[in-house]
C-alpha positions in Angstrom: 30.5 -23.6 -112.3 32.8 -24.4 -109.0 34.0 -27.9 -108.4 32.5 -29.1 -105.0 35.4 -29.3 -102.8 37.2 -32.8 -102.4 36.2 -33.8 -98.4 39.0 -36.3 -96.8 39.4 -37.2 -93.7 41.9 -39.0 -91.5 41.2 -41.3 -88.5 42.8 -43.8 -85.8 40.1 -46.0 -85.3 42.0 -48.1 -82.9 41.1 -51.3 -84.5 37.4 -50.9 -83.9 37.1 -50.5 -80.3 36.3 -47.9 -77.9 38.9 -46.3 -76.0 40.4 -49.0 -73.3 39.2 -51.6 -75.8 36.1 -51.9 -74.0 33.0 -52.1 -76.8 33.4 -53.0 -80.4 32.7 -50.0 -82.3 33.4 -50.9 -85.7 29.5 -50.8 -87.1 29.2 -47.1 -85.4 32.0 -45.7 -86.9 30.5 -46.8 -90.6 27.8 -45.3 -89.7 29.4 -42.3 -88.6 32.0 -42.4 -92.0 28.7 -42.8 -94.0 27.5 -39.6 -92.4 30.5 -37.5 -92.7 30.3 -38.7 -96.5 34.2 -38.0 -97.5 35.1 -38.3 -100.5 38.9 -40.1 -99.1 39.6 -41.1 -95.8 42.7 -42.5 -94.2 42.7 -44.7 -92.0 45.5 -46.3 -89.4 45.0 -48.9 -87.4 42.8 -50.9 -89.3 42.5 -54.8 -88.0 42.7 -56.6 -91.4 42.6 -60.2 -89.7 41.5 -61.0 -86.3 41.0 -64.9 -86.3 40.2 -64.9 -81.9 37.9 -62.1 -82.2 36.1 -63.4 -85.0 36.3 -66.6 -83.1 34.8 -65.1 -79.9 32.5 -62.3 -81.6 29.5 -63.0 -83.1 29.0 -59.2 -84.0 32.4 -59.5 -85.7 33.0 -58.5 -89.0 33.4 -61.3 -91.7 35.4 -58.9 -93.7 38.3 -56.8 -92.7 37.4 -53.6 -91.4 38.7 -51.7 -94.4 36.8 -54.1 -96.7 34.0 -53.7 -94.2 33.8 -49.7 -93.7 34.2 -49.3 -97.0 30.9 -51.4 -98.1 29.8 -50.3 -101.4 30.6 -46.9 -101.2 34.3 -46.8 -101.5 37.2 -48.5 -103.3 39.9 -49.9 -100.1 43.4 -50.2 -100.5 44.8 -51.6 -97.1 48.7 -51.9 -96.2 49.3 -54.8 -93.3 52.2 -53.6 -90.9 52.1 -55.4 -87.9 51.6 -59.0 -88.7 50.9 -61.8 -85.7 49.9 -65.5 -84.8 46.4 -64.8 -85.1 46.0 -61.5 -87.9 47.2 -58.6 -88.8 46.6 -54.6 -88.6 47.7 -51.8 -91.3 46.4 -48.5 -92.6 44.1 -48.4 -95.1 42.7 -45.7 -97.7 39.1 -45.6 -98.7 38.2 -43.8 -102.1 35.1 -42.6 -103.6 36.9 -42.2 -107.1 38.9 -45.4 -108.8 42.2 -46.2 -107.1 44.5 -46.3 -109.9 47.5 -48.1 -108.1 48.6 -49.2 -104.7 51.4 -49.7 -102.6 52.9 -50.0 -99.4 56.0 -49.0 -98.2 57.4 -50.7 -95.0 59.5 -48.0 -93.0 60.5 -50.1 -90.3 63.2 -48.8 -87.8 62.4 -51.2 -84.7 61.3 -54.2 -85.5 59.5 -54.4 -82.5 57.0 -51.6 -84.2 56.3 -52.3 -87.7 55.3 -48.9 -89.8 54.4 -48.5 -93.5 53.1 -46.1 -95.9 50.5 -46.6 -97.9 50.4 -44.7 -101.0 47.7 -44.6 -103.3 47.4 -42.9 -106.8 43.4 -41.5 -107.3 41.9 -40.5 -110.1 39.7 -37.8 -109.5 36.3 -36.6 -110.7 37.9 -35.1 -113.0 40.3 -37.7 -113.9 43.3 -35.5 -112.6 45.5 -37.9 -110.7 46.3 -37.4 -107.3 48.9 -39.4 -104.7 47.5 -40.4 -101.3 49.8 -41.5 -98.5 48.5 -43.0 -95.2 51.2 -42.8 -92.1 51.0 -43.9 -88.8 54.6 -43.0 -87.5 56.9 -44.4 -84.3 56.3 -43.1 -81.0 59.9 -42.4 -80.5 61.7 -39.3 -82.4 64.8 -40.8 -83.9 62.4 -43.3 -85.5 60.1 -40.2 -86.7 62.5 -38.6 -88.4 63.6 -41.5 -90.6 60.7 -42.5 -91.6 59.9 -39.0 -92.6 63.2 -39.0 -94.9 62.0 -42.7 -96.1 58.6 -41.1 -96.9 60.3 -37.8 -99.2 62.7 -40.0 -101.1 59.9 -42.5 -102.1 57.7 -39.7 -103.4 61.1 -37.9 -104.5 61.4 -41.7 -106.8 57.9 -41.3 -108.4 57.9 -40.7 -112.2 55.4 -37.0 -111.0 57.2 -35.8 -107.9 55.8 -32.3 -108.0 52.1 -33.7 -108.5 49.1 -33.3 -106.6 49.6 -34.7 -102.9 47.8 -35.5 -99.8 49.5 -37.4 -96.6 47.0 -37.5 -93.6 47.5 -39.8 -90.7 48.3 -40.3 -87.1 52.2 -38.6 -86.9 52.7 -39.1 -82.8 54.1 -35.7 -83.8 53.5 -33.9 -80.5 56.4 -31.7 -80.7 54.9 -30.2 -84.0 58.5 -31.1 -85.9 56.9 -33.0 -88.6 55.6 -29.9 -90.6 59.0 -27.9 -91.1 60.4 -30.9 -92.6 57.8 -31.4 -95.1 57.2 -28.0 -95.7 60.8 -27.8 -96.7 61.4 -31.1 -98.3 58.4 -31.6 -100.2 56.4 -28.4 -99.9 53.4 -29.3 -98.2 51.8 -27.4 -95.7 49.1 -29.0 -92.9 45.7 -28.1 -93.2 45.0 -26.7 -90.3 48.5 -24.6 -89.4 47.8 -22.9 -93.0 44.1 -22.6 -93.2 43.5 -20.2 -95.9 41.1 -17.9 -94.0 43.3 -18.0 -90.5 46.8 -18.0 -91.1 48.8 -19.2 -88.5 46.7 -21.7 -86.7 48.7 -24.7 -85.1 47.9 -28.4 -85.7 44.7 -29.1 -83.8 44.7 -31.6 -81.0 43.3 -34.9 -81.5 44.4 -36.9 -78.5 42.6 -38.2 -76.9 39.2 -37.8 -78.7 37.5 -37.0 -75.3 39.3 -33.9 -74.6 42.4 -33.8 -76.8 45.4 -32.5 -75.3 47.8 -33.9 -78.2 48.5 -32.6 -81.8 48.9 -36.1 -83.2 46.7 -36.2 -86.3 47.7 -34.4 -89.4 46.3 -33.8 -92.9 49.4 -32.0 -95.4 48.7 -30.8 -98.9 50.5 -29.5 -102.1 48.6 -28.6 -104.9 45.2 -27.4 -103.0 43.7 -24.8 -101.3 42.1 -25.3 -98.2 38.2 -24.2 -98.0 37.6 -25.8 -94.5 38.9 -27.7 -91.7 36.9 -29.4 -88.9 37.8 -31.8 -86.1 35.2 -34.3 -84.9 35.9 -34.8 -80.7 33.8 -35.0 -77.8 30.2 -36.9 -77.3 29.9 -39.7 -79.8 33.2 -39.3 -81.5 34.9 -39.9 -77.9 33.1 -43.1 -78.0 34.2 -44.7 -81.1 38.4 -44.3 -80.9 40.8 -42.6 -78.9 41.7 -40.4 -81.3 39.2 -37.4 -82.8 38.7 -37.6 -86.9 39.8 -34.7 -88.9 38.3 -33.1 -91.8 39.9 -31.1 -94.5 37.5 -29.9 -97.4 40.3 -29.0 -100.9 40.1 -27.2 -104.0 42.6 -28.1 -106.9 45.1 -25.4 -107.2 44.8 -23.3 -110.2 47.4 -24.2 -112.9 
């Protein structure tokens, strides 16, 4: 009998508000993460501490959001960044399998935009391991493309290098540079540029969620095939972040 295939699934939730910070959003999009039902799902822009909304907000979360998206259906990891008077925002990785270890990486260039990765080791159904990293990268090229090295030689480090991988996240890759590197670097190939039944696709647009125009969202394997890809935009998506989520459904590669 066939495995199921693993379902992740990467998203900017911009901190749980609508786009233009108009509405809090945070208790739709669990809703909407419960329906999509992924098995991991990375996350950027995740406020961990807000003390003046939570002040201000009675509909505020008492948790952080990754604490409070996940619930009691997935394990959180969460990675603070950007760290301020009043709280603090990071990426986070929610897992429906045990979180063996957790760490982030800061990858700081301008210290006026704090970056990490977090990088989690899963166990799988199975109990094959698998690493997870979360990015959310600079907006500005130079800065890019060093923490893109910074990423490969801290994977390069690990006692498995050549194990099972996933990095999904929000790359501000708009130029579509981000993929040769790590194709070439650390073999990975994007989900949706290498979809197994249409070769040759290039990274869907996930900017803004409304009507993307941007490739900015990425999902990059080694180690799987890819069943199925699907973007989440328009109608209630477009009113929950800025960015669209993206799906990516895997298979374990055979060895």
């Amino acid at each position: 009998m066939s495995r199921p295939p693993l379902h992740v699934v990467t998203y900017n939730i911009h901190k749980g508000f609508s786009q233009f910070n108009r509405r809090l959003v945070v208790h739709e999009l669990r809703e909407r993460l419960q329906q999509l039902a992924p098995d991991i799902v990375f996350l950027q822009e995740v406020q961990g501490l807000h003390m003046k909304h939570a002040a201000r907000r009675a509909d505020w979360p008492a948790a952080g959001q990754h604490e409070f998206l996940a619930e009691k259906i997935w394990q959180a990891a969460y990675g603070q960044n950007m760290i301020y008077d009043h709280g603090h925002h990071g990426n986070a990785i929610l897992s429906r399998f045990p979180i063996l270890s957790a760490h982030n990486q800061d990858v700081t260039h301008l210290q006026f935009e704090k970056r990490g990765l977090l990088h989690c080791r899963i166990a799988l159904a199975d109990g094959s391991p698998v690493h997870c990293v979360c990015v959310h990268l600079s907006l500005f090229g130079v800065s890019r493309r060093l923490q893109m090295d910074a990423l490969a030689r801290y994977l390069d480090a690990l006692d498995d290098p050549d194990a099972p991988l996933i990095i999904a996240g929000d790359f501000n890759d708009w130029r579509d540079r981000a993929g040769k590197y790590l194709a070439r670097r650390l073999g990975l190939r994007e989900v949706f540029t290498t979809h197994d039944s249409h070769p040759e696709i290039r990274p869907i647009r996930s900017f803004p969620a409304g009507l993307p125009l941007f490739r900015l969202d990425r999902i990059y394997v080694r180690g799987f095939a890819v069943h199925d890809t699907v973007i989440h935009q328009g109608g209630l998506w477009a009113k929950i972040s800025d960015h669209a989520a993206l799906s990516a459904y895997l298979a374990r590669n055979e060895t």
